[in-house]
N, C-alpha and C positions, 0 to 999 in steps of 0.2 A: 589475471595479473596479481590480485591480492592475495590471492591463495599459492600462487608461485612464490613472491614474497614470503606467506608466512613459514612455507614449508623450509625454505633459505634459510632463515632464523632460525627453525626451530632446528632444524642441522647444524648451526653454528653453533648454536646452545650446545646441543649432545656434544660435538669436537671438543668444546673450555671445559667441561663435565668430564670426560673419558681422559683428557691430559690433566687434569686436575687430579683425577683419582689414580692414573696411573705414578705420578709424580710423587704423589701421598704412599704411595705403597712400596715404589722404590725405594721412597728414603728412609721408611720404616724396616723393611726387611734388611736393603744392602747395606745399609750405614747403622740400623741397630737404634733408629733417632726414637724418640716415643713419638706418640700418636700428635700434640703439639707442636715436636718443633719438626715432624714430617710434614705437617701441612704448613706451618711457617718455610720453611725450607721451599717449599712449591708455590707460594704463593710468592715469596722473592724472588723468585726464578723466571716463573711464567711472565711476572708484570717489571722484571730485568730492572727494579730500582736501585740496585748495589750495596741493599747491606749484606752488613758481614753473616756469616755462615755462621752457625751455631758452632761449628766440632772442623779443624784443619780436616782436608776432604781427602781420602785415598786415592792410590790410583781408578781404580772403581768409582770412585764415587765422581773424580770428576770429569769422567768416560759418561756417566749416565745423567751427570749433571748438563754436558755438553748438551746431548742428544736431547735432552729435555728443552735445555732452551732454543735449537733447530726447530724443536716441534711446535714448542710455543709459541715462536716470532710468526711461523706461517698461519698456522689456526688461527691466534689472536688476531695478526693484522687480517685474516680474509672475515671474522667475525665483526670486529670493525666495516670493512669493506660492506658487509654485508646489510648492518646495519645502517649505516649511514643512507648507502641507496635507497633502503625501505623510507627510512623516513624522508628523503629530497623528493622520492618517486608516489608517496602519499599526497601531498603536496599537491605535484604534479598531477596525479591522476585525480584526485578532490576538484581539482581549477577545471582540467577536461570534462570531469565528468557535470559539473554543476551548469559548461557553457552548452553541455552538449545538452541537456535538461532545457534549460533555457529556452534550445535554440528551439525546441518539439514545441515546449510552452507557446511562445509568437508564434507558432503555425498554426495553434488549435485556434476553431472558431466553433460557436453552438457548443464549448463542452460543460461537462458539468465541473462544480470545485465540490470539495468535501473537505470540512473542515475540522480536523481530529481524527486521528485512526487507532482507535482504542474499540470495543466492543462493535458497539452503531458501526461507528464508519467501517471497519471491516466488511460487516453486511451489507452496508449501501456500495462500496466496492464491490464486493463479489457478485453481486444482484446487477450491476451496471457491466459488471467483464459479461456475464452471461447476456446483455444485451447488446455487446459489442459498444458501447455507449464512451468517447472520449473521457476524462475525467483528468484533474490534478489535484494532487492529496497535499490538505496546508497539515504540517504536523511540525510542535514546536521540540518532541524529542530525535535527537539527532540520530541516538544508537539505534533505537527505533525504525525510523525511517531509513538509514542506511541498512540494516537488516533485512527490513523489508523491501527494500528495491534491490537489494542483491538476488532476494529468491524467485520475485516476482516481475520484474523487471516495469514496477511503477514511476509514474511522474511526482516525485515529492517538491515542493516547497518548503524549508525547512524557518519556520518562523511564526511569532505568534499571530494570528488568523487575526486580531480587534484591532491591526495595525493595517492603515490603509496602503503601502506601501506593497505590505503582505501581500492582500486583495489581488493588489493591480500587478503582481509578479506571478500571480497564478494566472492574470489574464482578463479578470473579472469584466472587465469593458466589452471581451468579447463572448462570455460564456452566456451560455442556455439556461441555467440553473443554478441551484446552492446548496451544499446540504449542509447544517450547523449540527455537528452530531458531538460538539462538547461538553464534559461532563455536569459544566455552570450554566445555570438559567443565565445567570448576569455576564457571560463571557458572549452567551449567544444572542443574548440582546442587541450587547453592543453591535457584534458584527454585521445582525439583521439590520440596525438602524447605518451603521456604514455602506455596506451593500447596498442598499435601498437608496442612497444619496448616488451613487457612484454611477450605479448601472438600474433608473427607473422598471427598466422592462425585463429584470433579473425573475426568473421562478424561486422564490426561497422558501422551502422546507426547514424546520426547526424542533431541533430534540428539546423536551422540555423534561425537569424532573418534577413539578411542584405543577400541580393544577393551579394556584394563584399566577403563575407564570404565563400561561395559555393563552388570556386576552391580553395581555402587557405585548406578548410577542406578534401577537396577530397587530395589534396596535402599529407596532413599530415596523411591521407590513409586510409581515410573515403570511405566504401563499398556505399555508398548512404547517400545521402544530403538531408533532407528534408526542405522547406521554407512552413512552413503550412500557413502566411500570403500568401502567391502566391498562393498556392493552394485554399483556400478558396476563394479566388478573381474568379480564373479559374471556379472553380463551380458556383459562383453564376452568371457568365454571361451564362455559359454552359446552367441552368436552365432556362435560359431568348431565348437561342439560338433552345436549344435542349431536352426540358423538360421529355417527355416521356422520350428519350435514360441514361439519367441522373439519372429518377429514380427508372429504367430496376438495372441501374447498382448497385446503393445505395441498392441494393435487394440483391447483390451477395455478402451475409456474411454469419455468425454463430454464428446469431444471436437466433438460437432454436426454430423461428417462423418456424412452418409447414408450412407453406405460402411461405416462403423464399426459392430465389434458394441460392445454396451453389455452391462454387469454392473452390478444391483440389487441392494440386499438389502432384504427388507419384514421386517417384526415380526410375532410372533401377532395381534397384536391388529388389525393389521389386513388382514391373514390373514383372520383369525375375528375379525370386529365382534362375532357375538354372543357371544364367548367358552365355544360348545364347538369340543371340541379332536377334529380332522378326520382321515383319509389324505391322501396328500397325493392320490393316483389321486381322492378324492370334492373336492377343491379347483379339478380339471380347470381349472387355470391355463393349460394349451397352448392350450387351445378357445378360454378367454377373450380372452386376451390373447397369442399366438403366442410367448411365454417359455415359455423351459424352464427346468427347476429344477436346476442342477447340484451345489447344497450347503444341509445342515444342520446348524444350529449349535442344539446342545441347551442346555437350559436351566441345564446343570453345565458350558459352555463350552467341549465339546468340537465334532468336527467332522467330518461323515460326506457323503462327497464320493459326487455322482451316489447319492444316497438312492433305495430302494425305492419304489415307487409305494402298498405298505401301509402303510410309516413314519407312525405317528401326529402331528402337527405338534404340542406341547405349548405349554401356556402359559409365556411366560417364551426363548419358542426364534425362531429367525430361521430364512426362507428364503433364498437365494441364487441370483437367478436370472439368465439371460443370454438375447440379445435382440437387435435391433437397434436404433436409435433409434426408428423408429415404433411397434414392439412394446412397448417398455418407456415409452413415454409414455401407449400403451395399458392398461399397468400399473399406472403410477400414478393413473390418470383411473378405470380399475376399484376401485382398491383409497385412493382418495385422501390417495395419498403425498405 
């Protein structure tokens, strides 16, 4: 619709343009006017205010005069016409499309919010489509975010994220998560410490720029801290250190390359639908589904890497498995993740 619109426009635009220059050139060539008082002459005409004519007009002249203003009254009033609709019909479809936003908003439950779409939050979006993962994007630029849901067809919130009002329009009562991916340690502060008032049992992740930052935010009850300036440093000596192991790793996503190994993690539960608690040797997840288990995560949040094949799997605890794409879709279609 808005691309119908603009194309309208920009058609009306070329019509006032092509009667404008044709107008200019009539009255230069058949009436002899100079280059001034031809486009004076066309600009009196086209917008029909009634002054006077530079020069008493020939028969010619007010033959072509006529005709010019026939051409003008239609083009101008449909460019008018034209315009007007766009902007009643902006309007309008800004109100539809914000209730329609809305309305997706109040149906999500378990999703995540992201707050900022600038560098980070792009990432943490794109990383979340590829896990099929709900989300809504609070972003306080509007060109922005309309841009952006035009091409991608996202859930924006359009408003600043340290406003609780914000929060609770993305949902936040019911979401799964958080992610603060604003460019201010002090923006992201605030929101972690709103958050954290609103919805107790919220996961919040938080971008940080300034390692003084890091326990201030963990403080204020940040689940995980990230300094991507640090980490990116971390890697690029790592690749210098340890290049193969680095790029083993950089491999373990879901990313949809056949190629690619993948890393899962499942829950007890469904692990164990019927909730007793197994070895992980009697879960023979290899057989089933060609993963292997490389990590468990106990129910007191610790983590025991390449676990025993007696390790009891408890309630309340995660497995961690790796895979490759066919295998871990394997996975989830076993274990219906």
């Amino acid at each position: 619709m808005k691309r119908l619109f603009q194309s309208r426009i920009t058609g009306a635009i070329a019509l006032l343009l092509l009667v404008f220059l044709a107008g200019s050139l009539g009255f230069k060539w058949l009436s002899g006017y100079s280059w001034i008082d031809a486009i004076y002459m066309t600009i009196i005409t086209i917008t029909t205010v009634g002054f006077k004519e530079v020069q008493p007009l020939s028969t010619t002249d007010k033959i072509f005069t006529s005709i010019l203003i026939l051409t003008s009254i239609f083009i101008v009033g449909y460019a008018i016409k034209v315009i007007t609709e766009y902007v009643l019909s902006k309007n309008e479809i800004g109100n539809f499309k914000r209730k329609k936003v809305r309305e997706k908003i109040d149906s999500l439950k378990e999703h995540v919010i992201v707050c900022g779409y600038g560098r980070n939050g792009k990432q943490s979006v794109q990383k979340l489509q590829d896990y099929k993962k709900d989300f809504v994007i609070i972003e306080m630029d509007e060109d922005l975010a309309d841009r952006s849901d035009d091409d991608n067809d996202l859930l924006f919130v359009v408003g600043n994220a340290i406003e609780d009002d914000t929060l609770k329009e993305a949902g936040i009562e019911r979401a799964h998560s958080l992610i603060c991916a604003l460019p201010s340690d002090a923006d992201n502060l605030f929101i972690v410490l709103s958050a954290r008032q609103i919805n107790p049992d919220l996961k919040i992740i938080s971008r940080a720029t300034e390692e003084t930052s890091f326990q201030k935010l963990k403080l204020a009850g940040a689940d995980n801290v990230i300094l991507p300036d640090k980490i990116g440093g971390d890697h690029m000596a790592n690749l210098v250190v340890t290049p193969d192991l680095v790029e083993f790793l950089d491999n373990l996503s879901v990313s949809g390359v056949q190629d690619s190994i993948n890393v899962e993690q499942i829950p007890f539960e469904k692990m164990c639908p019927h909730g007793k608690e197994l070895a992980i040797e009697d879960l023979d997840v290899r057989k089933k589904t060609g993963c292997s288990i490389i990590g468990y995560k106990a129910p007191d949040g610790t983590y025991i890497v390449n676990p025993e094949p007696s390790l009891v799997v408890r309630k309340d605890s995660k497995l961690i498995l790796i895979g490759r794409p066919n295998q871990i879709q394997n996975l989830k279609m076993q274990y219906n993740v």
